[in-house]
N, C-alpha and C positions, 0 to 999 in steps of 0.2 A: 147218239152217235151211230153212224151209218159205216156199214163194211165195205170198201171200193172191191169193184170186180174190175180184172183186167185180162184182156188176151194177149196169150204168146203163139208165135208159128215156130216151126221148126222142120226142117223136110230133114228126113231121116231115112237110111237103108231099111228093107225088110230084115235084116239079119240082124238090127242093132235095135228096133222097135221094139222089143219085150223089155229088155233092160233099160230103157231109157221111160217107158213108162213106169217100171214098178221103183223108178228112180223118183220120179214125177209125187210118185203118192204117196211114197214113204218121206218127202218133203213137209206133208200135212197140210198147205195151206191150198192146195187143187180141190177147184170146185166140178168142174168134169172136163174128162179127155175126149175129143174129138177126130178120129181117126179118118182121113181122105185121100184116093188117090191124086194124081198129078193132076187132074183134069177138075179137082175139085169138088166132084161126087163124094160124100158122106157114105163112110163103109160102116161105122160101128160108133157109136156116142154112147162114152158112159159117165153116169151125174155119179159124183163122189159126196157122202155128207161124213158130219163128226162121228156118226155111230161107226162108220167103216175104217175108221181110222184106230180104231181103237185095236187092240192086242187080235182081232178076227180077221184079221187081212187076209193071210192066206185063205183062211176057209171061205169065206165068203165071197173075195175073186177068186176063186178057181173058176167058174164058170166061162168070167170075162179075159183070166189068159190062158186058158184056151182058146177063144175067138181068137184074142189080138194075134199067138202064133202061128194060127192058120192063115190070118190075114199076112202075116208077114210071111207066111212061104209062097204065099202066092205072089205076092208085088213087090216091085224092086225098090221102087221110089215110092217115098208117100208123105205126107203133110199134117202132121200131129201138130193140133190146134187146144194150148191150155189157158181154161178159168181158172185165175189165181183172187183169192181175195185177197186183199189187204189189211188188216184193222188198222183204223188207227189211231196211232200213238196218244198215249195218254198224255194232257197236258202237262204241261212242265211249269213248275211252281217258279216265279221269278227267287233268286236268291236275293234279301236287301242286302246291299251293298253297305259297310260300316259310312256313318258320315265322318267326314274327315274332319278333326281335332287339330284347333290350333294353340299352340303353345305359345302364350304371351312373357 
């Protein structure tokens, strides 16, 4: 069974970019953030795996927001681009159905 990856955009304020990322990863299932001004230029990409998700969050981003909040004091607008995987779903057992009983 294979994991679907899928992208999201989202244009977002510089003032509201920090919280909407650490929004993002504390989700769990974000494979990396891709931050871009309007024009489409790649300012900052960061790859997220399971080890970072675990109970080290803050310590381990601290480096990465800090980037993201300088980047967002500088730009007004900008275009946060998220890998989401998917798992998926484990198959589902069919229920049998009772056979129907007739009464002679």
């Amino acid at each position: 069974m294979s994991d679907t990856i899928h992208t999201e955009e989202f244009k977002v304020n510089g003032d509201l970019l920090v919280g909407e990322v650490k929004k993002l990863v504390h989700e769990g299932n974000v494979r990396r953030i891709i931050i871009k001004t309007e024009e489409g230029q790649t300012l900052i990409e960061v790859p997220l795996t399971i080890g970072v998700m675990g109970g080290v969050v803050g310590a381990v981003l601290l480096p990465v927001w800090a980037a993201i909040g300088a980047i967002a004091a500088l730009a007004a607008k900008l275009t946060l681009v998220v890998e989401k995987v998917e798992q998926p779903a484990p198959p589902e057992e069919k229920a049998q159905e009772p056979s129907p009983t007739t009464d002679a």
